[in-house]
C-alpha positions as CSV (number, residue, x, y, z in Angstrom):
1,X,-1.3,74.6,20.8
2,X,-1.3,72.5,17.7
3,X,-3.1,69.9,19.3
4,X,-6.0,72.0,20.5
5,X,-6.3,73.3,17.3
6,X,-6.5,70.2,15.4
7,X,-8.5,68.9,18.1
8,X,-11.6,70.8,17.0
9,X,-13.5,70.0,13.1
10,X,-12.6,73.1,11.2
11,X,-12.8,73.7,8.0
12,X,-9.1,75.3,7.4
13,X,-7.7,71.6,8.9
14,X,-8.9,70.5,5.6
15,X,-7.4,73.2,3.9
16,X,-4.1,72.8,5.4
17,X,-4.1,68.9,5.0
18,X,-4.7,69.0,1.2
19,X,-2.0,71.5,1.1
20,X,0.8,69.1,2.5
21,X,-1.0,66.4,0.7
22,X,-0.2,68.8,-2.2
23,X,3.1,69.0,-1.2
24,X,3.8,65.6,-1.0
25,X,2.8,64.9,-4.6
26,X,4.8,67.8,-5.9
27,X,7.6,66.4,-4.6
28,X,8.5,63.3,-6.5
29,X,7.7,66.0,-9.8
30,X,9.5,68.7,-9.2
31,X,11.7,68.3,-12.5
32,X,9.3,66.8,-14.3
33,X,8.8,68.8,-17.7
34,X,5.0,69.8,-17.8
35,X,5.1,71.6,-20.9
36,X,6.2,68.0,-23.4
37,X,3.5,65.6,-20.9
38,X,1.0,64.4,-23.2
39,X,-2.8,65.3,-22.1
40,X,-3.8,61.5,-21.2
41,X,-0.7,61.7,-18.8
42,X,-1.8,65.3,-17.6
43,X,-5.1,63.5,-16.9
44,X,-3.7,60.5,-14.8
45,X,-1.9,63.1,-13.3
46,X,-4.5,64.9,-12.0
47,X,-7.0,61.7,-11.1
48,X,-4.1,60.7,-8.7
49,X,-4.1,63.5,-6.7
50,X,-7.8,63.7,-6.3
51,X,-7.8,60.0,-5.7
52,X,-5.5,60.8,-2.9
53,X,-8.0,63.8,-1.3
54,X,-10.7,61.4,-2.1
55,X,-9.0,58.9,0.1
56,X,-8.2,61.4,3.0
57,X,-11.9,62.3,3.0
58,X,-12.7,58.7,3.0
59,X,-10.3,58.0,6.0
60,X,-12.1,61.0,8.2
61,X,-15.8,59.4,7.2
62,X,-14.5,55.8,8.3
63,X,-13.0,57.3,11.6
64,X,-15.6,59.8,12.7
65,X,-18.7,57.3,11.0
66,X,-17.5,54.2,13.3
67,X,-15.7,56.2,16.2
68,X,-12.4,55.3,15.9
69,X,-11.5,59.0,16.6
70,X,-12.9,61.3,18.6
71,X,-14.4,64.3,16.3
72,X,-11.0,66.0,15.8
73,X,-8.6,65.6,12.6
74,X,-5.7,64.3,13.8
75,X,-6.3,60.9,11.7
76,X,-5.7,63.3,8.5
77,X,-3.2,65.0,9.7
78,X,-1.0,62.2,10.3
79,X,-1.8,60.6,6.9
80,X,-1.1,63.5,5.0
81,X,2.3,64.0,7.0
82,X,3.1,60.3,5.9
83,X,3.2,60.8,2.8
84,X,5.6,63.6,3.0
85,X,7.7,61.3,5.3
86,X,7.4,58.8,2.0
87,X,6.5,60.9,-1.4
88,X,7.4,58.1,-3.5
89,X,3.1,56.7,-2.5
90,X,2.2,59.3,-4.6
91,X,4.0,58.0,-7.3
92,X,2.4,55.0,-8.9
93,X,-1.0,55.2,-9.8
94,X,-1.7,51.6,-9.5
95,X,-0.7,51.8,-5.9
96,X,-2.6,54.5,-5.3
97,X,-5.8,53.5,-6.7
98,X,-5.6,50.3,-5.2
99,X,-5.4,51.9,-1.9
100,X,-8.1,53.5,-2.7
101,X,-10.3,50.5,-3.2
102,X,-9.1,49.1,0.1
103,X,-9.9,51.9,2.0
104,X,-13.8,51.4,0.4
105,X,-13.8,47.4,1.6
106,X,-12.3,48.8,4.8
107,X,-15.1,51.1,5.2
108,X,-17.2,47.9,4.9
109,X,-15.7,45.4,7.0
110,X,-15.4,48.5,9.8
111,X,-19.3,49.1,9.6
112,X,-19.9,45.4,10.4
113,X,-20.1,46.7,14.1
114,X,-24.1,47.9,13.6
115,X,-24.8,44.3,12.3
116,X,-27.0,45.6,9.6
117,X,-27.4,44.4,6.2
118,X,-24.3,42.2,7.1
119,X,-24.5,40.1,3.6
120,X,-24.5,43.4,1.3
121,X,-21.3,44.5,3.7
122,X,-19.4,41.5,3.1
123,X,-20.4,41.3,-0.6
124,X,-18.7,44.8,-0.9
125,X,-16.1,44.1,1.1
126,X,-14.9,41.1,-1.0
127,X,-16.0,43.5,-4.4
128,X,-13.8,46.2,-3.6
129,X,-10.5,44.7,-2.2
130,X,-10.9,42.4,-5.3
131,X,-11.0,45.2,-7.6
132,X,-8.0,46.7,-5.4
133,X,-5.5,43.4,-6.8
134,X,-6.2,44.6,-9.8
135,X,-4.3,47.6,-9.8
136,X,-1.8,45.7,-7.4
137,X,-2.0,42.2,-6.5
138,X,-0.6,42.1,-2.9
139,X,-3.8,43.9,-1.7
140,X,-6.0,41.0,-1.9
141,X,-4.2,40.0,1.4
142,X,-6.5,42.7,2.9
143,X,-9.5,39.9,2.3
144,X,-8.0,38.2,4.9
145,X,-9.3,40.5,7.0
146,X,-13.1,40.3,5.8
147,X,-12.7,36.6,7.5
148,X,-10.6,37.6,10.7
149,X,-13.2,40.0,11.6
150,X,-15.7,37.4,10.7
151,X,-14.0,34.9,13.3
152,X,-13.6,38.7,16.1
153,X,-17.5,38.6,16.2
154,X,-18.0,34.9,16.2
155,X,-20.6,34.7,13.1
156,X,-21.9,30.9,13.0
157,X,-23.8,31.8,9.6
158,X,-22.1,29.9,7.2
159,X,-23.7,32.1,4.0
160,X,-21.5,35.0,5.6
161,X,-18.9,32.9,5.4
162,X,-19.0,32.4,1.9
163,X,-20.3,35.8,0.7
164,X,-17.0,37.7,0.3
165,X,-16.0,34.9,-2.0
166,X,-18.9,35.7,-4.0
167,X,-17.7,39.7,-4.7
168,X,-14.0,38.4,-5.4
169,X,-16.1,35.8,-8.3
170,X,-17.9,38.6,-9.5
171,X,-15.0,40.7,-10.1
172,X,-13.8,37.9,-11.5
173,X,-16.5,37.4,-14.3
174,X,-16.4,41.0,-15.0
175,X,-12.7,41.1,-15.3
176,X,-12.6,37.8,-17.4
177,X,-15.7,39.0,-20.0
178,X,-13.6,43.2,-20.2
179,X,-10.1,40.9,-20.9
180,X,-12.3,39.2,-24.0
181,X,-13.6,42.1,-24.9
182,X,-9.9,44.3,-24.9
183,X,-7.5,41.6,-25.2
184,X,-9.6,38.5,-26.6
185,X,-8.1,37.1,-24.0
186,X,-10.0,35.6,-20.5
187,X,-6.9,36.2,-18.2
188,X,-4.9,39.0,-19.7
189,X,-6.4,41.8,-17.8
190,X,-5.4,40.3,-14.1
191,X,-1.7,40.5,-14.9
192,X,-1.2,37.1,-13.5
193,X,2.7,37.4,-14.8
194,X,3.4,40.4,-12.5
195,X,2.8,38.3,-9.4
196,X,6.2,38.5,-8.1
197,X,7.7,38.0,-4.5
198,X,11.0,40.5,-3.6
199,X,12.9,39.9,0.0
200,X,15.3,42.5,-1.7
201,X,15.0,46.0,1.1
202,X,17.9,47.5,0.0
203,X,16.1,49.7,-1.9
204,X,15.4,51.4,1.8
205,X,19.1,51.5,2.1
206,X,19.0,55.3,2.7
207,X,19.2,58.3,5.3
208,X,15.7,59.4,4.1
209,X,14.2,55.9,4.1
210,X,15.8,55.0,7.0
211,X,14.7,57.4,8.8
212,X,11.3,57.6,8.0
213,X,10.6,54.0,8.2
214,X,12.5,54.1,11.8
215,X,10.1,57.1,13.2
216,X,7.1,55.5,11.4
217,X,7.5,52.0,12.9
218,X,9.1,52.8,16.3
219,X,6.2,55.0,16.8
220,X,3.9,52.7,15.1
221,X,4.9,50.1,17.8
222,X,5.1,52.6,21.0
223,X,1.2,54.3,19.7
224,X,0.0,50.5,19.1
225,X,1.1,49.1,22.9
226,X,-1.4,52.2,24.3
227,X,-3.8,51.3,21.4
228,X,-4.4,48.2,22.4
229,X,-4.6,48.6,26.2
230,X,-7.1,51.2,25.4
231,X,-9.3,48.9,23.8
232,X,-10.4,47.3,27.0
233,X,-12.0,50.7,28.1
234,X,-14.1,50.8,24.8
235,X,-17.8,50.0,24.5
236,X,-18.1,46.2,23.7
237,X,-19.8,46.5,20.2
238,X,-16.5,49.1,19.1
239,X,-13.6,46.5,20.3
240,X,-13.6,44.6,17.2
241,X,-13.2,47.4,14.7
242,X,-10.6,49.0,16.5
243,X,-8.6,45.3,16.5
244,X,-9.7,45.3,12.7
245,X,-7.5,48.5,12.4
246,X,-4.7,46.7,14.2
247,X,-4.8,43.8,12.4
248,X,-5.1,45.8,8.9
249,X,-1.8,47.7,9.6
250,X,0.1,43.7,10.0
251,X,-1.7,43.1,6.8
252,X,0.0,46.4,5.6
253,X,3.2,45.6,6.4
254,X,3.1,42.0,5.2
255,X,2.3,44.1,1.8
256,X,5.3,45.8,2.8
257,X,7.5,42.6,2.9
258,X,6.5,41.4,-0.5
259,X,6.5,44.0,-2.3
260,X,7.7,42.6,-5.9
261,X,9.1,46.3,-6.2
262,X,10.6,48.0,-3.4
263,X,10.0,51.6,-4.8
264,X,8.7,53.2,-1.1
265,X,4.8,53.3,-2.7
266,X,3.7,50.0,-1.0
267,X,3.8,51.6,2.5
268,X,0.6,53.5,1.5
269,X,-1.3,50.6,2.8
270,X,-0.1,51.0,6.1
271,X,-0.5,54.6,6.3
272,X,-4.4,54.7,7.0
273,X,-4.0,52.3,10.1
274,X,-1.1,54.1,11.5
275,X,-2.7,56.9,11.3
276,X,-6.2,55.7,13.5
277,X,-3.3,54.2,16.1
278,X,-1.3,57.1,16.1
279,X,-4.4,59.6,16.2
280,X,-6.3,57.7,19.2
281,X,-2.4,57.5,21.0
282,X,-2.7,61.4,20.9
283,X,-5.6,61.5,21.8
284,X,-5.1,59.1,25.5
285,X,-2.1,61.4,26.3
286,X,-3.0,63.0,29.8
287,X,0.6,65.2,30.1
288,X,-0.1,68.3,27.7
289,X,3.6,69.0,27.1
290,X,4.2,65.4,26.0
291,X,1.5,65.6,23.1
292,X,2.1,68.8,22.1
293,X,6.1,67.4,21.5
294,X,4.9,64.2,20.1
295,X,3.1,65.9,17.3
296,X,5.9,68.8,16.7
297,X,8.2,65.3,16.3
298,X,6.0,64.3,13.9
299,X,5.3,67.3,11.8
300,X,9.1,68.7,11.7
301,X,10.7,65.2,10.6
302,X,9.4,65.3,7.4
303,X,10.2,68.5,6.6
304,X,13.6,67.9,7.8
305,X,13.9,65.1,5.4
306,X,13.5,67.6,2.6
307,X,16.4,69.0,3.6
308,X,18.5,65.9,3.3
């Protein structure tokens, strides 16, 4: 039942995502004293969680834009669900706006598939991940994908090559001439004394981490095995995005692992991938009972982590 009814692009799936989204975000605030927050903070507030819908609209564009999905909503379900299974990403605003950024040069790298205007793509692509280590530093690991993709479709033009350095220079001008302008200082906007390496998880060392990070990654694991046999049966000029979400969750997780603070927000940048491979896993499942109880797993855990 929940699957068919997911299954189909309805308006009230929106509705209901945004609410556990909603939900999610509460969370982490539920003794936070509204009435003695200062109005800048009400605003940052407020441009978080609509940088999080405005992400979850972005992630349903990029998977029903280049296929990844089949026209259902499964892939915003599961997002949504992930951050109740980890409230803390809706926490930092840094993390989540940096996310944000990456999901844009995602978008970008994705759409390589159609060949067009392939200089402007990897121009943005390099522009918007840079902008994205701004806000946190550990996402420019995502341009690394801009050049594995690159190598997937076997581009022999050096210029593309060398065009994605050109959008991480230009945010670097533009950074260096706004730090003289704020801080009269060329390097003082990048942060570079925040760029920090922690192999310290013991931040995770709890029943509600633990437990999330288990179902996330055990599933992650079992959804990716079927993910990636499946890729064979796709159309030839789709197999190299769909390995381009495979490769960005590792990048995720290599975020993951060095992390300078373990605070539970850097999993964000898994959660779009793991959501495509967990999506297109449900969607593959033949047995109907099996799907049906692979979602209900999915959807009750969380909630039975509130409880805890």
């Amino acid at each position: 039942m929940l699957t068919s009814f997911f299954n189909k692009s309805r308006p009230i799936n929106f509705i209901i995502v945004f609410f556990i989204t909603l939900l999610a975000f509460a969370i982490p605030r539920i003794n936070l004293q509204f009435d003695t927050l200062e109005v800048m903070e009400i605003v940052k507030q407020v441009a978080m969680l609509l940088t999080i819908y405005a992400s979850i609209l972005l992630i349903n564009f990029i998977a029903n834009k280049n296929s990844l999905t089949e026209t259902n909503h499964f892939e915003i379900l599961l997002f949504s669900l992930f951050l109740l299974y980890l409230p803390q990403t809706t926490s930092y605003g840094k993390v989540i706006f940096s996310n944000f950024f990456v999901l844009l040069g995602l978008r970008r790298i994705i759409s390589l598939r159609s060949q067009k205007e392939v200089k402007k793509k990897l121009f943005d692509a390099g522009f918007w991940i840079a902008i994205a280590a701004l806000f946190y530093f550990w996402s420019i690991l995502f341009f690394v994908l801009i050049i594995l993709s690159l190598a997937l479709y076997t581009d022999n033009n050096i210029r593309h090559w060398v065009i994605p350095f050109l959008g991480v220079f230009a945010v670097y001008l533009i950074g260096s001439a706004t730090s003289v302008v704020l801080y009269d200082s060329y390097f003082e906007i990048f942060n570079l004394n925040t760029i920090n390496i922690s192999y310290d998880f013991s931040a995770y060392n709890s029943i509600t981490y633990l437990i999330a990070i288990t179902v996330l990654v055990s599933f992650g694991v079992w959804s990716s095995f079927y993910y990636l046999n499946n890729i064979k049966k796709k159309k030839k000029v789709f197999r190299v995005s769909f390995k381009t979400i495979v490769l960005a969750a590792v990048i995720g997780f290599l975020v993951v692992i060095l992390a300078p603070e373990k605070n539970g927000s850097e999993f964000l940048f898994v959660f779009m991938p793991l959501a495509i491979i967990f999506a297109s896993y449900i969607e593959i499942i033949q047995e109907k009972w099996f799907k049906e109880v692979f979602l209900v797993v999915l959807i009750l855990v969380p909630f039975i982590l509130l409880l805890l």
